[in-house]
C-alpha positions in Angstrom: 15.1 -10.3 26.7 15.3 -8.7 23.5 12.1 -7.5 21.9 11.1 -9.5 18.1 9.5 -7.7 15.2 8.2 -8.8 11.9 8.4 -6.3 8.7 8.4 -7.4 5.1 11.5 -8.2 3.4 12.4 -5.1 0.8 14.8 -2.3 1.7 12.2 0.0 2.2 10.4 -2.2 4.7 13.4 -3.3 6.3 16.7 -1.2 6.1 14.8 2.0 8.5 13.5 -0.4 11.1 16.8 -2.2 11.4 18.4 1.2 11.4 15.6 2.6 14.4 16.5 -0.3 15.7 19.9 0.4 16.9 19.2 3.7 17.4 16.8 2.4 19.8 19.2 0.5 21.6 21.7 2.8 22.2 18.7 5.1 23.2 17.4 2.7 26.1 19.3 -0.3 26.2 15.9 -2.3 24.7 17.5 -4.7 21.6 14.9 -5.4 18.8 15.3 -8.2 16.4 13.1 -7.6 12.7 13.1 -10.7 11.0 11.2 -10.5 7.3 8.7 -11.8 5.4 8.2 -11.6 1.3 5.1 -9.3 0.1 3.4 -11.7 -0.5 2.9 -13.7 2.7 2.6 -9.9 4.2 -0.5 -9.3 2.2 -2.1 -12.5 2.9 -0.3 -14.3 6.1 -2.5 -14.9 9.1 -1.6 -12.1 11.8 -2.5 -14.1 14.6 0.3 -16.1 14.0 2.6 -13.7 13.9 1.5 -12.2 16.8 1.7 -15.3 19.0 5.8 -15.4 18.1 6.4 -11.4 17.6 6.3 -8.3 19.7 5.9 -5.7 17.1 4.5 -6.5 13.4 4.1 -4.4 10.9 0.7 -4.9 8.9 -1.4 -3.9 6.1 -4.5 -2.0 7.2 -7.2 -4.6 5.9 -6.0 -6.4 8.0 -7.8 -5.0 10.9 -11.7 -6.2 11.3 -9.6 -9.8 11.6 -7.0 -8.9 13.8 -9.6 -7.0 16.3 -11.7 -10.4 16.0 -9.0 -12.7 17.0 -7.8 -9.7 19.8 -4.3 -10.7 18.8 -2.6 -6.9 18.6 -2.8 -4.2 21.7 -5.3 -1.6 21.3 -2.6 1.8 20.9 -4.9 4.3 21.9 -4.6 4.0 25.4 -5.3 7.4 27.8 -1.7 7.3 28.4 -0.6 7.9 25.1 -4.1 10.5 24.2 -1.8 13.3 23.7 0.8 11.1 21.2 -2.4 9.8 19.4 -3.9 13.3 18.5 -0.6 14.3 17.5 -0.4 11.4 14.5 -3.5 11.6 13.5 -3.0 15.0 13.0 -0.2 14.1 10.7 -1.6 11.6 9.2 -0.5 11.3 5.1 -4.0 11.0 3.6 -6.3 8.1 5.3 -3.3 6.5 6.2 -4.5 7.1 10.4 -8.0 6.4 10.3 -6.9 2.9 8.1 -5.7 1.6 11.3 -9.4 2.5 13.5 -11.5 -0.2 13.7 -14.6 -1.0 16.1 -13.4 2.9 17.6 -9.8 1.9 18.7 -6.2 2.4 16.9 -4.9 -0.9 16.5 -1.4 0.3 14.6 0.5 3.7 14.3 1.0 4.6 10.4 5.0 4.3 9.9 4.9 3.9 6.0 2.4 6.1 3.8 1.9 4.6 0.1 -1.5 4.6 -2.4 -0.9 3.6 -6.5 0.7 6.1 -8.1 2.1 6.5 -11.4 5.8 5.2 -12.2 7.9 6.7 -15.3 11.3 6.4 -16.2 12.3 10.6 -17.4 14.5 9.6 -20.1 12.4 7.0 -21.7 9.1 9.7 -21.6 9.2 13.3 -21.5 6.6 13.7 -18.8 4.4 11.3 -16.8 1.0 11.0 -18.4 -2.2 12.5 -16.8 -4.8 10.6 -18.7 -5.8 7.3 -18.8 -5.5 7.3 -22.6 -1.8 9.2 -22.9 -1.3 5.8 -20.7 -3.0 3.2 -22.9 -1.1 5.5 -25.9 2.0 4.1 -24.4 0.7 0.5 -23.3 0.1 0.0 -27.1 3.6 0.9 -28.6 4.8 -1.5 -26.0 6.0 1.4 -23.2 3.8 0.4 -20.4 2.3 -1.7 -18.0 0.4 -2.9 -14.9 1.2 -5.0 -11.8 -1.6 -7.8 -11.7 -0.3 -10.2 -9.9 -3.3 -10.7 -7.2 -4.2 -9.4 -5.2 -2.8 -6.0 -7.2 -5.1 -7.1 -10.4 -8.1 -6.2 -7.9 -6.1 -2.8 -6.6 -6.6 -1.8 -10.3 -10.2 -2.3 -10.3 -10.8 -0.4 -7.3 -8.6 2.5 -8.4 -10.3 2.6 -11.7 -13.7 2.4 -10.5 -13.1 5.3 -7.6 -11.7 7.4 -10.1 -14.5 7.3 -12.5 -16.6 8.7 -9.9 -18.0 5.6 -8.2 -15.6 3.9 -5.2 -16.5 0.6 -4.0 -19.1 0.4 -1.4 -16.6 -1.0 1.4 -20.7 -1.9 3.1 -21.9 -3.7 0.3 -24.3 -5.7 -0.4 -22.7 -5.2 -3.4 -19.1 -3.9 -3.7 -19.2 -2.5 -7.3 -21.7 -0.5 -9.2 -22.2 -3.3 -12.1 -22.0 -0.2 -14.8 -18.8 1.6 -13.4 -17.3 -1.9 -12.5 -17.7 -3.2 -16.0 -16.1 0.0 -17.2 -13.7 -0.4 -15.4 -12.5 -3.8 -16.2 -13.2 -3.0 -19.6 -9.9 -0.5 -19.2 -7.6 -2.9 -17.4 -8.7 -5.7 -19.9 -7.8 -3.1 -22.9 -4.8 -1.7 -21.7 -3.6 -5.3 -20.5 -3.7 -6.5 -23.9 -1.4 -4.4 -25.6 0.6 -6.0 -22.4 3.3 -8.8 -22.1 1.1 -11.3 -20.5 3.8 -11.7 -17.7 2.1 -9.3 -16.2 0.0 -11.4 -14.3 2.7 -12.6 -12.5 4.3 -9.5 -11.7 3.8 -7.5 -8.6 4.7 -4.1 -8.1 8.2 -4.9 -6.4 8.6 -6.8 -10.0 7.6 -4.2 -12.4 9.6 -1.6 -10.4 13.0 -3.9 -10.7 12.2 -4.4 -14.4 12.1 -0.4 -15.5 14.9 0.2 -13.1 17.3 -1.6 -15.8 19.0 0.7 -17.9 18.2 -1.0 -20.9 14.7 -1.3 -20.2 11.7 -0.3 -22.6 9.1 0.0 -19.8 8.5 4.2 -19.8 5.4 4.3 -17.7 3.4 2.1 -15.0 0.4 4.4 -14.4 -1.0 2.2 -11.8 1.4 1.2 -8.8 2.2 1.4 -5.4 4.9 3.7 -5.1 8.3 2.3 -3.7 10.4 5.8 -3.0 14.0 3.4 -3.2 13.7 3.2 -7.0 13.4 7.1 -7.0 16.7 7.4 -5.0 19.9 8.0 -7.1 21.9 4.7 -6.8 19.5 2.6 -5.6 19.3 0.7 -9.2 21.1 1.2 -12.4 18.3 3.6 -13.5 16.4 5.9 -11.7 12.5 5.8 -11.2 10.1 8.8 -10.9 7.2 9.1 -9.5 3.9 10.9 -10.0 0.0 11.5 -9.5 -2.3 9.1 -11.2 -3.4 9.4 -14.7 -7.5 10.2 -14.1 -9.6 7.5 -16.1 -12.7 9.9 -15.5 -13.0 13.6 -14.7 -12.0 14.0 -11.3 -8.1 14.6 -11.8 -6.0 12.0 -9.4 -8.4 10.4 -6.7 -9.4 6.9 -5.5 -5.7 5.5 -5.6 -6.4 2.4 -3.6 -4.5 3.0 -0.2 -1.7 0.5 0.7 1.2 1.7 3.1 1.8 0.0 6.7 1.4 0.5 10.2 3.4 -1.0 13.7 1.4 -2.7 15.6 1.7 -4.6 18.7 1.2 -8.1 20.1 -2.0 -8.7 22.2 0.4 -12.1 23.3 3.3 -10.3 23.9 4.5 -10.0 27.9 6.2 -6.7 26.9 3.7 -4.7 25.2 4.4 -1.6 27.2 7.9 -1.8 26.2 6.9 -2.7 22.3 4.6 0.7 22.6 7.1 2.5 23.5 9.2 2.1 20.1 6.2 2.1 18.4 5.3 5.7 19.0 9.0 7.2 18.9 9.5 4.9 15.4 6.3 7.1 14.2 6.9 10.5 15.7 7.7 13.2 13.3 10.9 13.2 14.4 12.1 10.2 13.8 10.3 9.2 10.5 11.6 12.7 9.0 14.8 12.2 10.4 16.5 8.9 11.2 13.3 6.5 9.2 13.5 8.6 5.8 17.4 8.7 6.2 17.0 4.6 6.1 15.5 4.8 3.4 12.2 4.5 4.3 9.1 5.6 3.3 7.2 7.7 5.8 4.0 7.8 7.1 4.0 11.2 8.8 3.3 14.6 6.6 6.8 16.2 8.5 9.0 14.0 6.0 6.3 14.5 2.9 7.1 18.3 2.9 10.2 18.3 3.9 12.6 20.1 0.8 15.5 18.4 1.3 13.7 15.1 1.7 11.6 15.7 -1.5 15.2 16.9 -3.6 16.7 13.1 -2.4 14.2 11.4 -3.9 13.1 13.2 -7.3 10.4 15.1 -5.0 8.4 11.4 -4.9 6.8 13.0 -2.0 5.3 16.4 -3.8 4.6 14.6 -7.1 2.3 12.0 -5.8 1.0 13.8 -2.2 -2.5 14.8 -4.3 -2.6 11.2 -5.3 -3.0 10.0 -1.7 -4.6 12.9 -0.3 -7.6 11.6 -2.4 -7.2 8.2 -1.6 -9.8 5.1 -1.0 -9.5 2.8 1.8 -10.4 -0.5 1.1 -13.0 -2.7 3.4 -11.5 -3.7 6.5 -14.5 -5.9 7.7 -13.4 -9.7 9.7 -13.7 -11.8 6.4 -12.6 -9.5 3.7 -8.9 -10.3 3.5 -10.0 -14.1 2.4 -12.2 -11.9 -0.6 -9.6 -10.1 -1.6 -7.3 -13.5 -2.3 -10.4 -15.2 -3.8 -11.7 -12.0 -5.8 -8.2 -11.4 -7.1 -7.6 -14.9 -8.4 -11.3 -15.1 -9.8 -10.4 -11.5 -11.2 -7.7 -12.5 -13.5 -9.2 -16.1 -14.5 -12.3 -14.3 -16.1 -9.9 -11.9 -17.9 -7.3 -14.8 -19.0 -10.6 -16.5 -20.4 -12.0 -13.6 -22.1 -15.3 -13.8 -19.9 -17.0 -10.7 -19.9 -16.8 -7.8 -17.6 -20.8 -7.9 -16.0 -20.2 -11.2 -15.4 -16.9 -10.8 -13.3 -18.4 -8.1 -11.7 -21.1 -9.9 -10.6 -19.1 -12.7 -9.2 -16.7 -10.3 -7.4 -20.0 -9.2 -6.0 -21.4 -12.4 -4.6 -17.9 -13.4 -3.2 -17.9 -10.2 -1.3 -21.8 -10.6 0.1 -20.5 -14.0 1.2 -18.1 -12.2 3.6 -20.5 -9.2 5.1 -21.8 -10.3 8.4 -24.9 -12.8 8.0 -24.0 -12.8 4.4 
């Protein structure tokens, strides 16, 4: 009986699964069907249910103080596979291991390493920008933008806030520092309105197709999660590059808000041995340098990051931005806080649409996210 996995429906996500896939098959005779969902059910669809009709499913890491609740994925770190475990952790691309460690077990393997970087088109600017001001230089003569399409909005805010020195307290009681928050939404709401107001309905995946045109004006998205396709020659009419976040405060490129995904495997499953076992090869070094990143994937594991050749394929994507999530934030992970981060996001972007002011947002994001904390 074949095995069935669940990924997210862009090339990235897809194509090097698909691809594993076969080689998988012809490797051990084990047949894998991905089916795909859009970003935006995979950033907010229930796992549970995915898990209860999927072998292997390929998840965001907030996800994980609500999948360990529910106990519907496999704990990965069994004592059979120590040795295998030590080994990607080891390699792990910034936080992108520990993301998936929750109540002191491993509940995915990182296949897919990602934070927000910065996105510029070389032949629109001459460089990428390095300062939060060269990027709101650009937002005002109509050359940049951001993704604030929630939950991204509320990605901005974090990154912002980490960068000027104070990250989020992922414990609470309170998430942000009402000063450094304010500040912070204070720079998204100024840069956003030199900004088409579209943007509020634009996701990175959307942003990233718009300054791939070759007639677009778009030079510079200094907040996004990086998508290594749109580096790749080919891929779309114009080529995207990639680089390390413009720094808001003094601290040069840290506090990107980590995204990126991890394979897990179904608690429900009656093959979960068998699901394991193409979840470790799928994130060995091997395989994400070689067959994953030749997919065109986006790899979790630092073999691929600093490998020359794969860097020179895609505009060195992995070089440019590798300081960027070295010094990344990881978000809460807490049983609860994937419902704040829909809510929060939503009530984000109202209070900006309606000109509320920033210590009041704050302090609603705030009570929203004491409502989730255990015996909040």
């Amino acid at each position: 009986m074949p095995l069935r996995g669940m990924t997210w429906d862009h090339p990235r996500g897809y194509d090097p699964l698909a691809a594993c896939a076969r080689l998988w098959r012809e490797k051990t005779g084990v047949e894998i069907e991905w089916d795909r969902r859009s970003l935006q059910d995979f950033e907010s669809f229930p796992v549970e249910t995915l898990a209860r009709r999927y072998d292997l499913i390929v998840i965001d890491h907030p996800h994980v103080g609500q999948v360990t609740a529910e106990h519907c994925l496999a704990p990965l770190d069994t004592p059979a596979r120590a040795a295998e475990c030590r080994a990607l952790a080891e390699a792990s691309v910034g936080p992108s291991w520990p993301s998936y460690n929750w109540a002191g077990r491993q509940w995915a393997l990182p296949i897919d390493a990602a934070t927000q970087v910065q996105a510029w088109r070389p032949d629109l600017i001459d460089a990428p920008t390095t300062t939060w001001d060269e990027a709101l230089a650009l937002a005002k003569k109509g050359l940049a933008i951001l993704p604030m399409r929630p939950p991204h909005s509320l990605m901005v805010i974090y990154t912002l806030s980490a960068n000027l020195g104070c990250p989020c307290a992922v414990g609470g009681p309170d998430l942000f520092d009402p000063q450094i928050g304010a500040r912070a939404l204070d720079l998204a709401r100024e840069f956003v309105s030199h900004v088409d107001p579209a943007c509020f309905e634009m996701d990175p995946i959307a942003v990233l197709e718009g300054m791939a045109k070759r007639e677009a004006r778009i030079a510079c998205a200094p907040l996004i999660y990086g998508y290594v396709s749109y580096a790749h020659e080919g891929f779309r009419p114009a080529r995207v590059r990639f680089a390390d976040i413009p720094a808001a405060g003094a601290l040069g490129p840290v506090g990107s808000t980590l995204g990126g995904t991890g394979i897990g495997v179904s608690a429900f499953s009656n093959q979960i041995a068998a699901a394991a076992d193409f979840a470790f090869w799928v994130a060995s070094g091997e395989i994400q340098a070689g067959a994953y990143v030749a997919s065109g994937g986006q790899p979790g594991h630092s073999s691929a990051w600093r490998d020359p050749g794969v860097n020179r394929a895609a505009a060195d994507f992995y070089q440019a931005t590798r300081a960027t999530l070295d010094g990344a934030w990881l978000r809460p992970r807490h049983n609860g806080y994937m419902a704040f981060q829909a809510a929060a996001s939503e009530r984000l972007n109202e209070g900006l649409r309606r000109g509320e002011k920033s210590r009041a947002i704050v302090e609603a994001l705030n009570a929203l996210f004491r409502a989730t904390l255990p015996g909040g």
